[in-house]
N, C-alpha and C positions, 0 to 999 in steps of 0.2 A: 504494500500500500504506500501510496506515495507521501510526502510529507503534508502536502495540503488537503487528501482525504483525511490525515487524522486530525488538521487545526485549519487555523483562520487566520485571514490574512487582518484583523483587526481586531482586538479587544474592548470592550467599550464599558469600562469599570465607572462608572457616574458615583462617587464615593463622594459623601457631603453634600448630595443635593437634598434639601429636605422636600418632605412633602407637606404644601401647604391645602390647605381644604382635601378636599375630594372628589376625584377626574369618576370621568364617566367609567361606569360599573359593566361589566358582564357576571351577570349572575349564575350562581352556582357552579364557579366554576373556580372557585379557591387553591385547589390544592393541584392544578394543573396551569400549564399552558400550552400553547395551539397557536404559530404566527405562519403566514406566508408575506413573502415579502418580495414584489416586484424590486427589480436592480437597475441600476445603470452603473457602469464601472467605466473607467478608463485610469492604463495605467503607463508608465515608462518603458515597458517591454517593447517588445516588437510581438507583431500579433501572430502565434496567442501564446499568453503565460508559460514562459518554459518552466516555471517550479512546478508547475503540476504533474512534469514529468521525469526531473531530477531534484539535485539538494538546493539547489537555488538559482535567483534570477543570474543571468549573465553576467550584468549591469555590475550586481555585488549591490542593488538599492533597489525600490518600489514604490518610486513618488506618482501617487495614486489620488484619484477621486469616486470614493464609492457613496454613492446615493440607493437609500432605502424605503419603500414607500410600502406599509401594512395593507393587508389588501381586509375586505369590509369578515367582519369577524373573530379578526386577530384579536390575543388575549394576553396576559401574564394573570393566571389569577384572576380576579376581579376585574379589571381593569380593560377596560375594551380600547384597541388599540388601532381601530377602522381610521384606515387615511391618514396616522399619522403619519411623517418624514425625519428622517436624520441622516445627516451626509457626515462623512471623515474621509477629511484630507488627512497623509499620511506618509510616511516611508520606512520599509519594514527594515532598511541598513542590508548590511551585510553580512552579520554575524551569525542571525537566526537557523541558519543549516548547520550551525558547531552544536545547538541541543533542538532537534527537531518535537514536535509536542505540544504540549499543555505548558506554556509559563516560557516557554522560549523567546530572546532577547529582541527586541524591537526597539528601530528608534524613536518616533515619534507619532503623534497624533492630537487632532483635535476635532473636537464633535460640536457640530452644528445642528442642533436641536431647532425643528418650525416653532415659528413663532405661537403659535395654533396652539401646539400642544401643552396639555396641563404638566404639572410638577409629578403629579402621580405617573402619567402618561411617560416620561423621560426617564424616571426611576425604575419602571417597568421594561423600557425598551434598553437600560443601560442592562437590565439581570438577564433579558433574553439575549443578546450580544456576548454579554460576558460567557453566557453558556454554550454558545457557537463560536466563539472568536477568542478562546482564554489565551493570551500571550502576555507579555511583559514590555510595556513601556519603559523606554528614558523617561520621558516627557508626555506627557497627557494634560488636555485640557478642553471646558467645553464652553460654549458660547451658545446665543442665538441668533436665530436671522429667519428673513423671509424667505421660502422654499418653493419655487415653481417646479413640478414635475411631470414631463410627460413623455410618453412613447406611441410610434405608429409601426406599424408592417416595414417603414422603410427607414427609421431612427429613431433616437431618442434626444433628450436637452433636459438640464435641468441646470437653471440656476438659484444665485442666491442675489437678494436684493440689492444688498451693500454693494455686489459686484467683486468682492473677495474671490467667489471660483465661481466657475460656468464649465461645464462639460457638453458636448454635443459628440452624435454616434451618427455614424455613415453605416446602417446595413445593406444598402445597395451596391457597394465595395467587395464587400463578400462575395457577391452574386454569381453561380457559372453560368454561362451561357447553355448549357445543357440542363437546367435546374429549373424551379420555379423559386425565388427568395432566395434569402441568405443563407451561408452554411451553419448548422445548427449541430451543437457536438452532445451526443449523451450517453448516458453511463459513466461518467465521471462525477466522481464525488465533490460537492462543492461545499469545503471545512466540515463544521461538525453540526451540517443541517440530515434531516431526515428524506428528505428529499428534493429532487428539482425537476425542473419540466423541461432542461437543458439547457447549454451555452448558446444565447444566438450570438455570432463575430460581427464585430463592426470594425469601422478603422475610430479612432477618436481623436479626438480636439480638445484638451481640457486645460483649464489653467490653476494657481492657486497665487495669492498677491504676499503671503508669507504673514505671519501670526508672531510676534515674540521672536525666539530663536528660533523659530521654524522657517526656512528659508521659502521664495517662492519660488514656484517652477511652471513654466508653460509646453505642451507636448501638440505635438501635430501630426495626423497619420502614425498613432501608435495602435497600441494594444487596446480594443473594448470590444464588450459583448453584454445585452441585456439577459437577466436569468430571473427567475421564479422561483426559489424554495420555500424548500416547510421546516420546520422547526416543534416538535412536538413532546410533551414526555410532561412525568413529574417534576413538581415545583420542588430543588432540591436544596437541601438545609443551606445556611451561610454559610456553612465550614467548606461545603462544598463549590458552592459557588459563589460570585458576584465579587472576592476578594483579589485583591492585586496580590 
């Protein structure tokens, strides 16, 4: 199994966000969660992702823009979690193939939570991340912003208000002339979801205007593909999850 079937290319520990009131409820459903979550990725590679087939990118980095959008019914628990969004801008370094896994070494990140979403809602979506994506930060950090998202048959774009990053996907790039649509890859594990409805390839365009010491980075005709997973199982104790 490769290294990215058994983790993720993002961690999303939200540690110290409190939860103020109370976000909208899915009931009866406490002691589980259940999310699918439409994608949009674009990342520094050349397309597509060579760690998903060795110990790591070429690169030796992974300055990336992943955008997540809950599709209507997603949950953690109580917590209904229909149409929210969070993006992380990112770069996973070049270390993380020296301990491949759970808790493996990553340089940075920062999470952009929709403006939309309640405190419950982020607290929620940082423990289902942290249960699909467990790695280790340098640096982590999260903000908010305005989140447009959207995708068609022939691409995807999503940005963010402030104009900090923007991502846009070409799947007509992919296209063979012997085919209908884009090349679409499956049977590959994507981290530590339950499932997906597969990789569509796109070419991407994405940028990021730099945060703190988080440098920025602009890419053009790289590596992207929209995907679909699921994520599903018991709500597992704190020991076990949601901790850096």
């Amino acid at each position: 199994m490769s290294l990215k079937a058994k983790i993720a290319v993002v961690a999303i520990l939200v540690a110290g966000i409190a939860i103020v009131g109370v976000g909208t409820t899915h009931a009866g459903s406490a002691s589980t969660y259940e999310v699918t979550a439409d994608t949009i990725e674009g990342c520094s590679c050349p397309l597509f992702c060579t760690c998903y087939f060795s110990a790591s990118a070429d690169e030796h980095k992974c300055e990336a823009n992943n955008v997540y959008k809950f599709r209507k019914g997603s949950h953690y628990g109580n917590v209904d979690l229909t149409d929210a969004i969070v993006w992380v801008n990112l770069d996973l370094g070049g270390e993380w193939h020296h301990k491949p896994g759970p808790g493996m070494p990553t340089e940075w990140a920062v999470v952009t939570f929709d403006k939309k979403t309640t405190p419950a809602q982020r607290e929620a979506i940082g423990k289902v991340l942290a249960i699909v994506f467990p790695v280790k930060w340098k640096r982590f950090s999260t903000r908010e912003d305005a989140i447009t998202f959207e995708q068609t048959d022939k691409g995807a774009h999503a940005t963010m208000a402030s104009g900090l990053s923007e991502i846009s996907l070409d799947k007509t790039a992919t296209n063979r002339p012997d085919k209908d649509g884009p090349v679409v890859v499956k049977n590959l594990q994507y981290w530590g979801s339950t499932s997906n409805e597969g990789f569509v390839l796109a070419m991407s365009k994405h940028h990021f205007n730099g945060v703190g010491e988080n440098p920025k980075y602009s890419y053009d005709k790289k590596n992207g593909f929209t995907i679909a997973w699921t994520a599903k199982g018991e709500i597992p104790s704190e020991s076990k999850a949601g901790k850096k």
